[in-house]
C-alpha positions in Angstrom: -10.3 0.2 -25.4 -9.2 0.8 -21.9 -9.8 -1.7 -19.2 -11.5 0.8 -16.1 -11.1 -2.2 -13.4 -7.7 -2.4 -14.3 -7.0 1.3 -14.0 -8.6 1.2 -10.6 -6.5 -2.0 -9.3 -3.3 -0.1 -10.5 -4.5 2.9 -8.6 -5.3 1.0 -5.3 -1.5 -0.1 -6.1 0.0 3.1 -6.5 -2.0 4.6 -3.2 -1.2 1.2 -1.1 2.4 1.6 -2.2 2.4 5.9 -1.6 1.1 4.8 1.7 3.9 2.2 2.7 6.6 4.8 1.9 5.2 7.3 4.0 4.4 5.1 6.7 8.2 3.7 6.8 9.7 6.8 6.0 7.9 8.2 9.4 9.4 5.0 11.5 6.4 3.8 12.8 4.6 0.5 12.9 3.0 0.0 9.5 -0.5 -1.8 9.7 -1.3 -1.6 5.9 -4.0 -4.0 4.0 -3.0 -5.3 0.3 -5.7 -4.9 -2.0 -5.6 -8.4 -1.9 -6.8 -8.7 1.4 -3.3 -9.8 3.3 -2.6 -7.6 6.1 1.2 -6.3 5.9 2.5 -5.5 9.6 5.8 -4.0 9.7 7.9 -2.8 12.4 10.2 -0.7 11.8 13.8 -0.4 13.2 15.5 3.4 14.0 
């Protein structure tokens, strides 16, 4: 039996995460929000 909340937390993951690397890999000041609910601010050095 498959657990659909589950799936859906470890999608909000995976698209959270997908999100961070582009952000970085752009250089830019990340403002992302954890599915959690902790904001993750991130500036980035070039």
């Amino acid at each position: 039996m498959v657990n659909s909340r589950a799936l859906d937390e470890r999608r909000q993951v995976f698209v959270w995460i997908g999100r961070c690397v582009a952000a970085l890999s752009q250089g830019r000041l990340v403002q992302l929000r954890w599915p959690g609910g902790e904001a993750i601010i991130k500036q980035t050095q070039r």
